[in-house]
N, C-alpha and C positions, 0 to 999 in steps of 0.2 A: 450260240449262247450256252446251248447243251458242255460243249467244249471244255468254254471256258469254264462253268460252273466244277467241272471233272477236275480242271486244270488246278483251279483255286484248294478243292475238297484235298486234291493230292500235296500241294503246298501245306496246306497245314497238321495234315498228316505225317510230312515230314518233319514240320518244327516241333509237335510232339514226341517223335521218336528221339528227335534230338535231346530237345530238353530234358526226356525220362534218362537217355544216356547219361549227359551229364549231369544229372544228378548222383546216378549207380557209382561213376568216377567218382562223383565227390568223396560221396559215401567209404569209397572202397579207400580214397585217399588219408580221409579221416580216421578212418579202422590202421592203417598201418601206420598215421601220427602216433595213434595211441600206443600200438603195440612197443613202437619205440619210444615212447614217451615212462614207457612200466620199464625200460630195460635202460635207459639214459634219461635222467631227468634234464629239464633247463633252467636252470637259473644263473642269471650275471646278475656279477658281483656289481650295482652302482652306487654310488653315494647315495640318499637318501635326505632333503634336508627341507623343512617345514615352512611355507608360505610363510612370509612376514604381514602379507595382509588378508581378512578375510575374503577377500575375492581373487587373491593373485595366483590361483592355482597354476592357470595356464603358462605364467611366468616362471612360477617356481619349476616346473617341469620340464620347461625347453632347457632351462638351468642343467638340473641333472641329465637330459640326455645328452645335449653339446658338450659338457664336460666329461660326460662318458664319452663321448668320440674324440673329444680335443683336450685330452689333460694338461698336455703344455701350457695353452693358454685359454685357460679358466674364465669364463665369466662369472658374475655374482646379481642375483636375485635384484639387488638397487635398481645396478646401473640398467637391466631389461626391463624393469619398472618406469622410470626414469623416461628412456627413447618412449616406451609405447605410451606413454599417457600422454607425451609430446605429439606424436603421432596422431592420437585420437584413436590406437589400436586396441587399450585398453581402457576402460571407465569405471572409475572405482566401483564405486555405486550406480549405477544404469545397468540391468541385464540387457546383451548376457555377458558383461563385465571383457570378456574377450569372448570374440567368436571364432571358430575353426577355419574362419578366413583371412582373420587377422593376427590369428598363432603363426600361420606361414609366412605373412608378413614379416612378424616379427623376430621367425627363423631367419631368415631372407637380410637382415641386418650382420650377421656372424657367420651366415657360412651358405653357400648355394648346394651343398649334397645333400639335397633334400630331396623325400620323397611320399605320397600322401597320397592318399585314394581315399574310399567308400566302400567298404563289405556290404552285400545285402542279405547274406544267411549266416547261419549258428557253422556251418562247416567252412564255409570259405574266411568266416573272420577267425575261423581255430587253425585251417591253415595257415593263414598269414601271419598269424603269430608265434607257431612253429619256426616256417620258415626264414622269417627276419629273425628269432633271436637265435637260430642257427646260423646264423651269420654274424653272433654277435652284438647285434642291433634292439636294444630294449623298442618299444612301442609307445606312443604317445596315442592314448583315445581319451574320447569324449565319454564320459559316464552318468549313472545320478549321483549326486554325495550321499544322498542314503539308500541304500540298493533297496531296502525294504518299501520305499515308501513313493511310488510314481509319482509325485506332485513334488519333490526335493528339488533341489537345483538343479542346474548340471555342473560337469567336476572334471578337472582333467585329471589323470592318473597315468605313471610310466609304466606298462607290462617289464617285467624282469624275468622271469621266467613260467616255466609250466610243469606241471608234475600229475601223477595219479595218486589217488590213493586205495593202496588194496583193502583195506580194512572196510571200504565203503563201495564194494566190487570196484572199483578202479575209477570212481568218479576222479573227473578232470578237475586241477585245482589250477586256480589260478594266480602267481603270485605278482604284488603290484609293489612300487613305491608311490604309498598317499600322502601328495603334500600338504593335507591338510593334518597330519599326525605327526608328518614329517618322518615315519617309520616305512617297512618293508611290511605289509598287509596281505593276507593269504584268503581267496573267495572260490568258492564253488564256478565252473563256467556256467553249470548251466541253471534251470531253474526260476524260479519265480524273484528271486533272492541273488543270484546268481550274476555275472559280471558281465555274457552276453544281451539278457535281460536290460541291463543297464545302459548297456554301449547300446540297444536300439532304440530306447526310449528315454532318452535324455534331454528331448526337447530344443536343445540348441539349433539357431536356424543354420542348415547344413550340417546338425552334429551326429545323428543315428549313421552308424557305422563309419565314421570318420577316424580316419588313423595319419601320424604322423611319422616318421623316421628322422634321426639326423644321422649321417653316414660320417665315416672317417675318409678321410683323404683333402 
């Protein structure tokens, strides 16, 4: 018993070493987004174009990234309206109007390079948003519609790019296209206000740290 009790203490001895490593990585991973982030900003160029309904966020937004990856052949805000309420993908009026289950879904009609996960921390959802829009690939997450206010909806928004600002030691900004504005929208990441903020506490079922991608090819 003695043994095993030894055997067990030493197991989780090691998944804490572990885990404080990978945090240090993270960390150290984060510190050098940033430094390249002061020295190369990112932002792409996407079209930007404004819900027709007030719940069609999620709509409007597969909109602008699929035509960011597929400009030949365009979709338009209608016709993705149209399939999903046929579907029962989206509901006008029922929260949560579309959920990050049935946004893939309704990717999954137009093109299969598709890609999607879940962030659980402020560093790994800053990587990932480095990372894919260094490739090119704006981000599709789940947000609140008013960052200030935790009881607000949830929202989808397309990440376009990332930037610092020196003027504010180098806070990390975030730049988004909101289709509820229908404009290119610039947020703080972090903070109480902030876009990470939002993307974790957004209430949608499945939606805290939910991201989406549409790839080219």
């Amino acid at each position: 018993m003695e043994i095993k009790k030894q055997s067990r203490l030493k197991l989780i001895g090691l998944i804490g070493i572990a885990a404080l490593a990978l945090a240090a990585l993270s960390q150290m991973l984060r510190q050098s987004s940033i430094t390249r982030l002061q020295q190369e900003p990112l932002d792409l160029q996407v079209e930007a174009i404004q819900q027709s309904k007030s719940t069609s966020c999620g709509e409007a937004v597969i909109v602008m990234a699929y035509n960011h990856a597929h400009s030949q052949t365009p979709i338009y805000e209608q016709e993705v309206i149209e399939y999903a309420t046929a579907q029962g993908y989206f509901t006008e009026e029922t929260p949560p109007f579309t959920s990050p289950t049935n946004m893939l879904k309704i990717a999954r009609k137009y093109t299969d390079k598709i890609s999607t996960g879940t962030v659980v921390g402020s560093n790994q959802g800053l990587l990932l948003l480095v990372q894919r829009l260094h490739a090119g690939e704006p981000v599709i997450i789940d947000v609140l519609s008013n960052f200030s206010d935790p009881g607000s909806e949830a929202h989808f928004i397309l990440v376009t790019g990332i930037s610092t600002n020196p003027t504010r030691k180098n806070t990390i900004v975030i730049h988004y296209n909101d289709p509820l504005t229908g404009m290119k929208e610039i947020d703080d990441w972090s903070g109480g206000e902030g876009v990470w903020h939002a993307w974790q506490n957004n209430g949608d079922p499945g939606g805290p740290g939910w991201w989406m991608v549409i790839s080219r090819g």
